[in-house]
DOVO-732411 format. One record per residue (C-alpha): residue number from 1; chain; x, y, z. Coordinates in steps of 0.02 Angstrom, whole numbers. Layout:
residues N
+-----+--------+--------+--------+--------+
! num ! chaine !     xx !     yy !     zz !
+-----+--------+--------+--------+--------+
! NUM !      A !      X !      Y !      Z !
...
+-----+--------+--------+--------+--------+
END
This chain:
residues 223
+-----+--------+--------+--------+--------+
! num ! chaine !     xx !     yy !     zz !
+-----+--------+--------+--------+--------+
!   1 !      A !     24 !    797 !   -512 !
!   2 !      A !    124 !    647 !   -471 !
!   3 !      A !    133 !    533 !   -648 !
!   4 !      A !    203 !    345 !   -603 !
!   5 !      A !    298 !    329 !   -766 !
!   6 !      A !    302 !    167 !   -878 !
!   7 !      A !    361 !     57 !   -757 !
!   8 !      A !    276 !    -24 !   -618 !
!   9 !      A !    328 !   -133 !   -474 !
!  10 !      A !    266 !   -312 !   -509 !
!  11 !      A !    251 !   -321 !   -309 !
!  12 !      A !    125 !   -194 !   -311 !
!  13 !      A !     31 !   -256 !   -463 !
!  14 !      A !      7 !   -414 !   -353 !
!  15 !      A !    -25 !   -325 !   -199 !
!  16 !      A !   -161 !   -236 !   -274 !
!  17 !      A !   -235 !   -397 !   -380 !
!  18 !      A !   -229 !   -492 !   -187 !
!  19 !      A !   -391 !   -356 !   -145 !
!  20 !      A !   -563 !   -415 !    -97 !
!  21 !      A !   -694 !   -294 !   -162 !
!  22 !      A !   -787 !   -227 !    -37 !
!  23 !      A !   -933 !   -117 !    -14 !
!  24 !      A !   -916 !     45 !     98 !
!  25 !      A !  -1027 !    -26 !    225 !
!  26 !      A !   -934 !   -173 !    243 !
!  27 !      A !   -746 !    -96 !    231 !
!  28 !      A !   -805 !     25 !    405 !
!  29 !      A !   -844 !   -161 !    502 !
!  30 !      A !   -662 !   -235 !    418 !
!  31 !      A !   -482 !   -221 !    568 !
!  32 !      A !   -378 !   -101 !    530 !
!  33 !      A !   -259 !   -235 !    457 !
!  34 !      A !   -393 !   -312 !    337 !
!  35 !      A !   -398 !   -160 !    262 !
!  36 !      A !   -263 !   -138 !    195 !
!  37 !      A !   -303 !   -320 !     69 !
!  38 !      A !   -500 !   -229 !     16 !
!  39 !      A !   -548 !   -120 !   -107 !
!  40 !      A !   -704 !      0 !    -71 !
!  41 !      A !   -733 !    179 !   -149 !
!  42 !      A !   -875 !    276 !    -39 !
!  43 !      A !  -1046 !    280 !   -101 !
!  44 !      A !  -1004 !    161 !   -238 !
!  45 !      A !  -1106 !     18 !   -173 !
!  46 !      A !  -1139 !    -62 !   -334 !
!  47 !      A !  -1043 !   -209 !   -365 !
!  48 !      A !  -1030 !   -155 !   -557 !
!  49 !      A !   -987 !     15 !   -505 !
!  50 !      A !   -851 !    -59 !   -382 !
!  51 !      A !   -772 !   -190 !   -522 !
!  52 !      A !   -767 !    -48 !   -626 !
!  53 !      A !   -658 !     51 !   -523 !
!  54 !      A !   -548 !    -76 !   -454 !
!  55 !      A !   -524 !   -121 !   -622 !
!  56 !      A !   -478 !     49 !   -679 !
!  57 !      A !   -339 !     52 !   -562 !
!  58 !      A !   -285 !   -100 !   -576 !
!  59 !      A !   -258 !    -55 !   -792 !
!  60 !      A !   -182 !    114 !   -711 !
!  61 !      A !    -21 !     25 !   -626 !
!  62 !      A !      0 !   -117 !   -748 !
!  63 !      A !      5 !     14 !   -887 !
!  64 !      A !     99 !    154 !   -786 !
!  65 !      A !    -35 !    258 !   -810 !
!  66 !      A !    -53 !    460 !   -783 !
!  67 !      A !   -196 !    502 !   -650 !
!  68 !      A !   -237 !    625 !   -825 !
!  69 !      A !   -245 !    473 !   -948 !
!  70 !      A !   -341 !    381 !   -802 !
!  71 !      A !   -464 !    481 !   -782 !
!  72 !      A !   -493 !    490 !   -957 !
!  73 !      A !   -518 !    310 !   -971 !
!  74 !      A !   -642 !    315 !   -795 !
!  75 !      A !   -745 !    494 !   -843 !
!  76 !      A !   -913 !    402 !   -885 !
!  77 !      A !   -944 !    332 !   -708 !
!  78 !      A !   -873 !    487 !   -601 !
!  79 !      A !   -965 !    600 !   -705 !
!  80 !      A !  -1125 !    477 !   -683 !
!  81 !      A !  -1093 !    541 !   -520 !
!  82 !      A !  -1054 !    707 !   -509 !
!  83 !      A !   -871 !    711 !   -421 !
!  84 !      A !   -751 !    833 !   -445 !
!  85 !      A !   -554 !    821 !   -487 !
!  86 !      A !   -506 !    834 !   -323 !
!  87 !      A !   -615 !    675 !   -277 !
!  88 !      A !   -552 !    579 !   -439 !
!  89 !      A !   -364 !    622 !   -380 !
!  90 !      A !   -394 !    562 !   -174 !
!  91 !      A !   -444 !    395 !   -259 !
!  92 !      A !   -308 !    368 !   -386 !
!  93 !      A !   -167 !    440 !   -281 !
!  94 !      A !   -212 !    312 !   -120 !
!  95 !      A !   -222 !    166 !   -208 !
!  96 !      A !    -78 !    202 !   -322 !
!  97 !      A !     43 !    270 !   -174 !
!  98 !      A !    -31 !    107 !    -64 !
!  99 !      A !     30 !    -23 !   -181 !
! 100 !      A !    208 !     58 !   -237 !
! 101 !      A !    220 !     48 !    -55 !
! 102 !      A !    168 !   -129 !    -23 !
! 103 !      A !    272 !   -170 !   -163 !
! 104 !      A !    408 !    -64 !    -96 !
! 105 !      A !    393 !   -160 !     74 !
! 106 !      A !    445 !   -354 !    -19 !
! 107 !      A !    580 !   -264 !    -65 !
! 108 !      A !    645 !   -207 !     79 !
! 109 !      A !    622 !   -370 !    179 !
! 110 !      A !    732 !   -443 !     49 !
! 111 !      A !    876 !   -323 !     32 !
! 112 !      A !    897 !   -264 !    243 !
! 113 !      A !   1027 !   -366 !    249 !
! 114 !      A !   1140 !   -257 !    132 !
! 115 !      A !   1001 !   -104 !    183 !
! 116 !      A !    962 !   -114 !    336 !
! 117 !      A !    865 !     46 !    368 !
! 118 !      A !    728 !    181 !    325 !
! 119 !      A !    714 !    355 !    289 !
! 120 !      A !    546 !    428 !    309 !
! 121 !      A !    512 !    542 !    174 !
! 122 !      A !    368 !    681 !    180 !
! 123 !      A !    326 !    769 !      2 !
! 124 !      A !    373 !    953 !     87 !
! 125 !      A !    246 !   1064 !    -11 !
! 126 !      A !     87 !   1162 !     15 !
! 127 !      A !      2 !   1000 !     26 !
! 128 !      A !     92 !    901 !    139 !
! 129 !      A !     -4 !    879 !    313 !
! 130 !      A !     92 !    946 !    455 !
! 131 !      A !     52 !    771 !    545 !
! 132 !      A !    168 !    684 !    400 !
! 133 !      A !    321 !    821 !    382 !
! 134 !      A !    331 !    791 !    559 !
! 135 !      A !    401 !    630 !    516 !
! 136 !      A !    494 !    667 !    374 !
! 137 !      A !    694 !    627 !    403 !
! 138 !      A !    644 !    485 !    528 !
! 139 !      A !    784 !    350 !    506 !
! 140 !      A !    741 !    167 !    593 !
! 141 !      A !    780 !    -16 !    550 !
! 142 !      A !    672 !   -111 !    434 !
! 143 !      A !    623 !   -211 !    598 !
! 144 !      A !    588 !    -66 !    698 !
! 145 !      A !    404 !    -83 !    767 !
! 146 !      A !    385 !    127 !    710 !
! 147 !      A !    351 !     47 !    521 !
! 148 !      A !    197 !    -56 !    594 !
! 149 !      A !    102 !     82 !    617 !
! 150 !      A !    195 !    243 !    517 !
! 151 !      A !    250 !    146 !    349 !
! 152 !      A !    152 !    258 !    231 !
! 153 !      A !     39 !    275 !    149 !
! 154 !      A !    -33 !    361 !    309 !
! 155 !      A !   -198 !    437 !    237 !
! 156 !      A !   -296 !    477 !    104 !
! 157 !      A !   -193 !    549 !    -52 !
! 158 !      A !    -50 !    540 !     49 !
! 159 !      A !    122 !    562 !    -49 !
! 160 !      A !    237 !    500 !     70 !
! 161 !      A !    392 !    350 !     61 !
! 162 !      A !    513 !    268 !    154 !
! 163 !      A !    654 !    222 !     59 !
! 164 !      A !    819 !     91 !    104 !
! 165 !      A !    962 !    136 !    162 !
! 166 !      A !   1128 !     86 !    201 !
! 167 !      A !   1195 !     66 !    390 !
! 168 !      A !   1333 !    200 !    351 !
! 169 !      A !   1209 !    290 !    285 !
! 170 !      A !   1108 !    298 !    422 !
! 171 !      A !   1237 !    332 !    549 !
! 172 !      A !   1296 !    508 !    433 !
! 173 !      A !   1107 !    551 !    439 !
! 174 !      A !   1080 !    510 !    622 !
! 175 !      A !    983 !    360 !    674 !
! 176 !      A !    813 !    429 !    758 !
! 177 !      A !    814 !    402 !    939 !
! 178 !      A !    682 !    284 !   1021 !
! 179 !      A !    612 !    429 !   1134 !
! 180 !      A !    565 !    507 !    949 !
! 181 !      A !    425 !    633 !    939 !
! 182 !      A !    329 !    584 !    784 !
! 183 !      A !    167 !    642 !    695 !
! 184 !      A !     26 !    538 !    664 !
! 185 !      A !    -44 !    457 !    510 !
! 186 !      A !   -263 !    486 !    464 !
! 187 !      A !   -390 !    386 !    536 !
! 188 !      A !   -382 !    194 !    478 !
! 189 !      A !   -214 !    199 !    407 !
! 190 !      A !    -96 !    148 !    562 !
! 191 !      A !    -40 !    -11 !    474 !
! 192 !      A !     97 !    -86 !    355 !
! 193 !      A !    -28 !   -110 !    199 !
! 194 !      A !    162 !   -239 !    178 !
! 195 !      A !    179 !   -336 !    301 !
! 196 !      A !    -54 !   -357 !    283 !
! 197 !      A !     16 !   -429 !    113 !
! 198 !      A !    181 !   -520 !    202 !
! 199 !      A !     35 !   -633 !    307 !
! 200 !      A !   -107 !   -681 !    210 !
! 201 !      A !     44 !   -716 !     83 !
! 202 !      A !    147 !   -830 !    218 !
! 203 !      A !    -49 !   -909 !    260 !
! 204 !      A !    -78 !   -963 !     82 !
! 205 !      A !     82 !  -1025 !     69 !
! 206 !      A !     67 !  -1144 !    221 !
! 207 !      A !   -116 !  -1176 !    168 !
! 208 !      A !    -24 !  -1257 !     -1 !
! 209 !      A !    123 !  -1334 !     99 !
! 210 !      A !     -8 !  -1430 !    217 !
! 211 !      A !   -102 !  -1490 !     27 !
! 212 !      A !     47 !  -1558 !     -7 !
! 213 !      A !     93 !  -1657 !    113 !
! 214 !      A !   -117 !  -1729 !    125 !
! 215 !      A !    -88 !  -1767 !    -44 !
! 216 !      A !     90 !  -1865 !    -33 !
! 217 !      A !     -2 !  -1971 !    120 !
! 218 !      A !   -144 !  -2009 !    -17 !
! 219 !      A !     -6 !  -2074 !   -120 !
! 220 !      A !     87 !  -2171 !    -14 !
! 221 !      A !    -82 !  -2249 !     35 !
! 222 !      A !   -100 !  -2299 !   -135 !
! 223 !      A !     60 !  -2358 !   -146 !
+-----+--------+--------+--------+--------+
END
């Protein structure tokens, strides 16, 4: 079982604190894209149930919490409901693996100029879907339109990463051609949960910028 260690990403702590808590109901009606900024567990429809568990993971990656020492802290409300480990472990593992990846994505927006390219990298094990290792080894540029929809996480529990690169690097490995065969990712997950983050970041900021400048014409005004 994959443990995330003491130390967290503060990207992904704030990706995951930008979520809207959702119910199931209304996460199905949500764009692809709007996803990937709400939080939703199925059948938790309770809005106590739902700011319990959002909260729970939320402790989980500002701590560096084990999914074993989370699911110690969570046991009361799964075992309310009856869900087994396998269920627990779905939940933890996508939302942890979702924000490291958000997180991961700031990251490489800011360093492509000294690492400017991907690797795609499948978990190779027993558990890794045959729709993902195809993928795994995939080399593109951090602009490359193949990280809009493939930059994992690309399903539920998924394990997989894309990690930077240098240009040399990626030349010894072998750039991936455009005429690429790739795999797929699960239903609802053909997005960069990032570059979600990236916009309704870039919208708040020019929602502040335009404040601003209403507020320096009030002054002036006064003035």
């Amino acid at each position: 079982m994959l443990d995330f260690g003491q130390i967290t990403p503060q990207e992904a702590i704030e990706y995951f604190k930008e979520k809207s808590l959702v119910t199931p109901e209304q996460f199905a009606a949500l764009s692809e894209k709007a996803k990937a900024l709400a939080f939703t567990v199925a059948e938790l429809s309770k809005q106590k149930e739902l700011e319990f568990a959002y909260g729970s993971i939320k402790d989980a990656l500002q701590e560096g919490m084990g999914y074993e020492e989370w699911k110690r802290s969570t046991k009361e409300l799964w075992e309310s409901k009856g869900w087994q480990d396998f269920r627990l472990k779905t939940i933890y593992q996508t939302n942890m693996h979702q924000a490291k990846n958000a997180g991961a994505w700031q990251k490489h927006e800011l360093t492509k100029d000294d690492l400017p390219y991907l690797r795609y990298s499948a978990i190779l094990d027993s558990q890794t879907r045959p729709s993902h290792a195809n993928m795994h080894g995939i080399v593109a540029h951090v602009d490359d339109p193949f990280w809009d929809t493939f930059y994992p996480s690309n399903g539920f529990g998924c394990r997989c990463l894309a990690y930077a690169i240098s240009e040399a690097k990626a030349k010894r490995l072998g750039i991936t051609p455009k005429s690429r065969k790739i795999g797929s990712t699960d239903k609802g997950f053909d997005y960069n949960p990032g570059k979600s983050y990236d916009g309704k970041l870039n919208s708040l900021l020019k929602e502040q910028s335009k404040k601003t400048e209403e507020v320096k014409k009030e002054v002036k005004k006064m003035i």
